[in-house]
C-alpha positions in Angstrom: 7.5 10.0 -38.6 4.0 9.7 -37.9 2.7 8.3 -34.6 0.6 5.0 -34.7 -1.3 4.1 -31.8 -0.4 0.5 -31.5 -2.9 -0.5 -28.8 -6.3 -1.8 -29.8 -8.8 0.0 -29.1 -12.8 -0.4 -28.5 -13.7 2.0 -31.4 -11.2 0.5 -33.8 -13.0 -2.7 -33.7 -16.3 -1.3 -34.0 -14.9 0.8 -37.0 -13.4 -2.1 -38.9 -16.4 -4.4 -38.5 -19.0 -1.3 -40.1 -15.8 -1.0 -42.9 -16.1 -4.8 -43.5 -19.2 -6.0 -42.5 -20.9 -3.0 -43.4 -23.5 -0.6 -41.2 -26.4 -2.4 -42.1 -24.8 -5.7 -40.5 -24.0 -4.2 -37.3 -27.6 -2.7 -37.1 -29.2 -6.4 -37.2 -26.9 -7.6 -35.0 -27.4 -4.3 -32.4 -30.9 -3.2 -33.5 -32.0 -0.7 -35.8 -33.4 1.7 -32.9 -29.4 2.1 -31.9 -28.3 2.7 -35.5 -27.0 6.5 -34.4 -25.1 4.7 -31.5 -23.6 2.1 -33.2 -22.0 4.4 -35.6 -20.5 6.4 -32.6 -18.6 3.1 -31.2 -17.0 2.9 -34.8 -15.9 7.1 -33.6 -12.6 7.9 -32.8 -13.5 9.6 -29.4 -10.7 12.1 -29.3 -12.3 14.0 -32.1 -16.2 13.3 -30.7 -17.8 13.2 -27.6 -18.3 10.0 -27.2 -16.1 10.3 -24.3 -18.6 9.9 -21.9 -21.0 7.6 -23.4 -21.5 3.8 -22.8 -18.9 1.8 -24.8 -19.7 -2.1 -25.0 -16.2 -3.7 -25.5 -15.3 -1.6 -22.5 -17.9 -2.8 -20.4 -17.1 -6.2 -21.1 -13.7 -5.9 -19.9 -14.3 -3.9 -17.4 -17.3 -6.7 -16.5 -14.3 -9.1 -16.8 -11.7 -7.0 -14.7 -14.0 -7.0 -11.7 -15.0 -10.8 -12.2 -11.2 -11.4 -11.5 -10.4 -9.3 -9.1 -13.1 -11.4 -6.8 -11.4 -14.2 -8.0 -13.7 -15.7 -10.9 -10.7 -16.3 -13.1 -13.1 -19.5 -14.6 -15.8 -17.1 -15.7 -13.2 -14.9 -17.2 -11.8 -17.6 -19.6 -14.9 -19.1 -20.2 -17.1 -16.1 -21.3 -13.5 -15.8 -23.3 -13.6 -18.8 -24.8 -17.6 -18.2 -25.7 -17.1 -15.2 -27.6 -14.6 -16.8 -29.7 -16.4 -20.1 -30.5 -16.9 -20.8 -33.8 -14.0 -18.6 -34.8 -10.4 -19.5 -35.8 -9.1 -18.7 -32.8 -11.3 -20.9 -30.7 -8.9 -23.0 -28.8 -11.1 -26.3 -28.1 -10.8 -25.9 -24.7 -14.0 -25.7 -22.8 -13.3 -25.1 -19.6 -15.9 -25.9 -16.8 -16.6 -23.3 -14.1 -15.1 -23.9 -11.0 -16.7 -22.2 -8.1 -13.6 -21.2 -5.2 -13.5 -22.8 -2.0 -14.2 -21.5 1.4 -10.6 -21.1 2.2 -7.4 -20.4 1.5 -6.6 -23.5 3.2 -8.9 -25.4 1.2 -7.5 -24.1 -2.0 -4.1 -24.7 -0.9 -5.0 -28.8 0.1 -6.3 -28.4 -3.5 -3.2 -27.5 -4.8 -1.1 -30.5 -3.2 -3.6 -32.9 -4.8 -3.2 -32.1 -8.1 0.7 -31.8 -8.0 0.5 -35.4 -6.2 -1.5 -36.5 -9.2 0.5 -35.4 -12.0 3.3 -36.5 -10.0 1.7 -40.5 -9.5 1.1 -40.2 -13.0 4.8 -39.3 -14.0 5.9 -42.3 -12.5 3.6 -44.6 -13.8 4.7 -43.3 -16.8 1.5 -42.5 -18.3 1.6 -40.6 -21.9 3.2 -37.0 -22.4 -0.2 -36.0 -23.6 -1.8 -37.2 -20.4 0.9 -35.8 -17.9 -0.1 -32.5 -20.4 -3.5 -32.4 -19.1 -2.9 -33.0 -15.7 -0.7 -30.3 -15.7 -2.7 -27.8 -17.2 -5.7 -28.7 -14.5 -2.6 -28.7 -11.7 -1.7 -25.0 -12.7 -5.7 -24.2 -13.0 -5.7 -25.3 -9.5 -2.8 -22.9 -8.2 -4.5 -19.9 -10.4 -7.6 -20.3 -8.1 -5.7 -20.2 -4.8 -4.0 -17.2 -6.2 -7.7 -15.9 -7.1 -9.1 -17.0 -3.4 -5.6 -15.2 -1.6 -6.4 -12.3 -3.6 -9.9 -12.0 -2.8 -9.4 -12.7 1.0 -6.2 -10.4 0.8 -8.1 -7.2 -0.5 -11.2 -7.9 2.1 -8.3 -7.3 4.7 -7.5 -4.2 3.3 -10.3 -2.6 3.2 -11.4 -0.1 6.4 
């Protein structure tokens, strides 16, 4: 039975965008000066050596990986959500970008607001939809206090 590399990777997407979009697409979109590099992101790298060179998907999430590591999970979904506008996967959901507070005391206070605003709003009985919403921006909230601990928490580390 043959083995089939589930995981997506960088080069496959490059590979089935020049099989389906064709080369000269990806040269407009990337510049004609970069043809001969465009065609080596569409490379399998394990029988190239394209190891070493720059791969742009890679440096996006790589980009991305760092951004939230220091916390900036906001960024992180929106440049997300901005690559996918337009397409069917867009979700509708434009998120703003939240800068983290000072503290992790201040992100903490945060939190208790927005659980005591979805809770106010549960007992005024207020729509499913709306109790939805609040919700979502309640567990936004925690997500940052769990970006700001983390942030603090690895400057601790550090020598």
């Amino acid at each position: 039975m043959p083995k089939n590399e589930t995981n997506l990777q960088s080069w496959r997407i490059f590979h089935y965008a020049r099989k389906y979009l064709g080369r000269k697409t990806l040269y407009s979109i990337f510049g004609t000066r970069h043809a001969r590099t465009v065609d080596s992101w569409c490379e399998d790298p394990r029988f190239t050596n394209r190891e070493s060179s720059f791969d742009p998907v890679l440096g996006i999430r790589n980009m991305l990986w760092l951004l939230d590591d220091q916390g900036h999970v906001d960024i992180c979904r929106a440049a997300l959500q901005m690559m996918a506008a337009g397409t069917a996967v867009d979700c509708g959901d434009h998120l703003d970008i939240i800068e983290l507070r000072d503290t992790v005391q201040a992100e903490i206070l945060a939190d208790y607001r927005a659980v005591a605003r979805m809770q106010e709003a549960i007992e005024d009985r207020e729509h499913p939809d709306m109790i939805l919403s609040i919700k979502q921006e309640a567990i936004a909230e925690i997500e940052r206090t769990y970006a700001k601990y983390r942030k603090e928490y690895g400057r601790e580390r550090q020598p």
